[in-house]
C-alpha positions as CSV (number, residue, x, y, z in Angstrom):
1,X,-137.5,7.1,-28.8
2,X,-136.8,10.7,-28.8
3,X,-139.6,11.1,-25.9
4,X,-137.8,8.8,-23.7
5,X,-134.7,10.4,-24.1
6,X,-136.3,13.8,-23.4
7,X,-137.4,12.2,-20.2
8,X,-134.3,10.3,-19.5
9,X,-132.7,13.9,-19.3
10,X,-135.1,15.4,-17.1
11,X,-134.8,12.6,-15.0
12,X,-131.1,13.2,-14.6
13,X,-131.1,16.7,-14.6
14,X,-133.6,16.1,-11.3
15,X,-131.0,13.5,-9.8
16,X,-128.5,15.8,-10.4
17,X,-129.7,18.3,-8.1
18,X,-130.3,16.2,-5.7
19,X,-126.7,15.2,-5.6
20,X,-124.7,15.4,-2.9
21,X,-121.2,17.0,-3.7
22,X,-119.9,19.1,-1.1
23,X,-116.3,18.3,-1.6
24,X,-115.6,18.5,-5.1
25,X,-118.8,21.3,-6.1
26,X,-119.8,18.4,-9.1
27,X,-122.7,17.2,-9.2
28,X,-123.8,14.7,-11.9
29,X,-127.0,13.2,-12.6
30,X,-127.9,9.8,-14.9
31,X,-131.0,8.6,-15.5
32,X,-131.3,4.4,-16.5
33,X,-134.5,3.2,-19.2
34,X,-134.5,-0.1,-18.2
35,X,-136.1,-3.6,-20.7
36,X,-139.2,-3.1,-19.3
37,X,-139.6,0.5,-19.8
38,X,-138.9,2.1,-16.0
39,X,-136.6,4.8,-15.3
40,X,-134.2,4.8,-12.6
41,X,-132.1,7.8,-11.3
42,X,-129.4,9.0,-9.3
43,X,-127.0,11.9,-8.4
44,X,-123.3,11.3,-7.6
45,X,-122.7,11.1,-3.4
46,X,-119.8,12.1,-2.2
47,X,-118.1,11.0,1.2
48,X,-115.3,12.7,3.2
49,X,-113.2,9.5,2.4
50,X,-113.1,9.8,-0.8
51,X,-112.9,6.1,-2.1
52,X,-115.8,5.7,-0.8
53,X,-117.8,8.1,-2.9
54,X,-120.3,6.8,-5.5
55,X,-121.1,8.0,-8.9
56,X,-124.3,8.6,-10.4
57,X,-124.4,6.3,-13.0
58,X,-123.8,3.7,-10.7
59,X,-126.3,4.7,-8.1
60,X,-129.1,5.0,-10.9
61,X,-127.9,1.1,-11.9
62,X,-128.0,-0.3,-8.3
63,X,-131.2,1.5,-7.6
64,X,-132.4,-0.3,-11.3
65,X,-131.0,-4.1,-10.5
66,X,-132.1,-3.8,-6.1
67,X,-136.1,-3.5,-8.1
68,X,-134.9,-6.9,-10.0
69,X,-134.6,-4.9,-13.1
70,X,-131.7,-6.8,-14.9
71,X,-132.1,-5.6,-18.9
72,X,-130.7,-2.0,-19.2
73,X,-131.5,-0.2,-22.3
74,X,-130.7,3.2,-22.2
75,X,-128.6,6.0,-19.7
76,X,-128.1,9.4,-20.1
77,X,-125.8,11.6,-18.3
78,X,-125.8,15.3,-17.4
79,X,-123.6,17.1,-15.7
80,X,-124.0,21.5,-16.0
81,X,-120.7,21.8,-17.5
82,X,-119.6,23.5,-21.1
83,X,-118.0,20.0,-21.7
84,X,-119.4,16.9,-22.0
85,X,-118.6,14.3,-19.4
86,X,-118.1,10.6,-19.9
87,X,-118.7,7.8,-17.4
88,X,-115.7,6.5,-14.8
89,X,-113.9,3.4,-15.5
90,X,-115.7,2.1,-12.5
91,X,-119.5,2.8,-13.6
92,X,-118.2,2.1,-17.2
93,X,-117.2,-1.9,-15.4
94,X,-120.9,-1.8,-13.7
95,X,-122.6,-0.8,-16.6
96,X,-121.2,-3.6,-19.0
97,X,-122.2,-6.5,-16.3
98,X,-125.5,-6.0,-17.3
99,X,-125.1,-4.7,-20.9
100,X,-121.9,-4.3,-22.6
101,X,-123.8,-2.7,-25.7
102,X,-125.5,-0.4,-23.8
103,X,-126.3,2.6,-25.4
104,X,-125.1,6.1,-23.4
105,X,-126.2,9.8,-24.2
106,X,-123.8,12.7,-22.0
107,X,-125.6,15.8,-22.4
108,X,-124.4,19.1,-20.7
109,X,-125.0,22.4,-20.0
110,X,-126.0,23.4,-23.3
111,X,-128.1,20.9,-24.3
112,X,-125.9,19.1,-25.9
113,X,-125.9,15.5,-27.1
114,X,-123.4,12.6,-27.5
115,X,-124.8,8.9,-27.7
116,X,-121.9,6.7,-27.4
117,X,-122.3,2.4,-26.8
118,X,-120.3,1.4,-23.8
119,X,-118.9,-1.0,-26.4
120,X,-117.0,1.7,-27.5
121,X,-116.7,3.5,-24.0
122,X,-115.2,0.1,-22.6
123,X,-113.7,-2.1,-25.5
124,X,-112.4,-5.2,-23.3
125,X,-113.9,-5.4,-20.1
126,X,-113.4,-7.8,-17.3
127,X,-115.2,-10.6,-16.8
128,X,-116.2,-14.1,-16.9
129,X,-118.9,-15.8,-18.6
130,X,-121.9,-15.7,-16.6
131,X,-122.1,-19.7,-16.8
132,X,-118.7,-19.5,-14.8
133,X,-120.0,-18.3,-11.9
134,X,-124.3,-19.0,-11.8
């Protein structure tokens, strides 16, 4: 496992800079390890309307689920701060869709490490049973 996340972070270091942040100056990358063992990444996008902006972690996932890749196992997160910086309460929603127990390492700057499960990142999320709406 230790491999994959070593490549999960240079796969978001990449997507990171290729973002494109030339509002706010911060950039994020997040690469995805998906059931099957592929890696998806993205960088954050910004947009001079500002709602419309998209994060990283939820470019990597729509990148992930448009290739029919459904099972997420794994996302890191890096951002070239000193701090280490947690997903949105939007990408945190996106993410649990497809796994609410998906495990999530933020890594910055320094090389450090923090693995949190978006069980703990999002304790209640919305939804509905997936039978509810199929």
């Amino acid at each position: 496992m230790e491999k994959e996340i070593q490549e999960l972070i240079l796969q978001a270091r990449n997507a990171r800079e290729k973002a494109y942040a030339p509002y706010s100056k911060f950039k994020v990358g997040a690469a995805l390890l998906t059931g099957t063992g592929k890696i998806y990444n993205g960088g954050n996008v910004e947009n001079s309307s500002y709602g419309l902006s998209i994060c990283a972690e939820r470019v990597a996932i729509l990148k992930a689920v448009s290739a029919g890749e459904l099972k997420l196992k794994l996302m890191v997160i890096y951002t070239d701060t000193e701090e280490l910086t947690s997903p949105c309460g939007a990408c945190r929603q996106v993410l649990s869709e497809f796994n609410p127990k998906l495990e999530v390492i933020l890594v910055n700057k320094k090389g450090e490490m923090k693995a949190l499960n978006l069980e703990k990142l999002l304790p209640e999320p919305f939804g509905f049973k997936k039978d509810d709406h199929d």
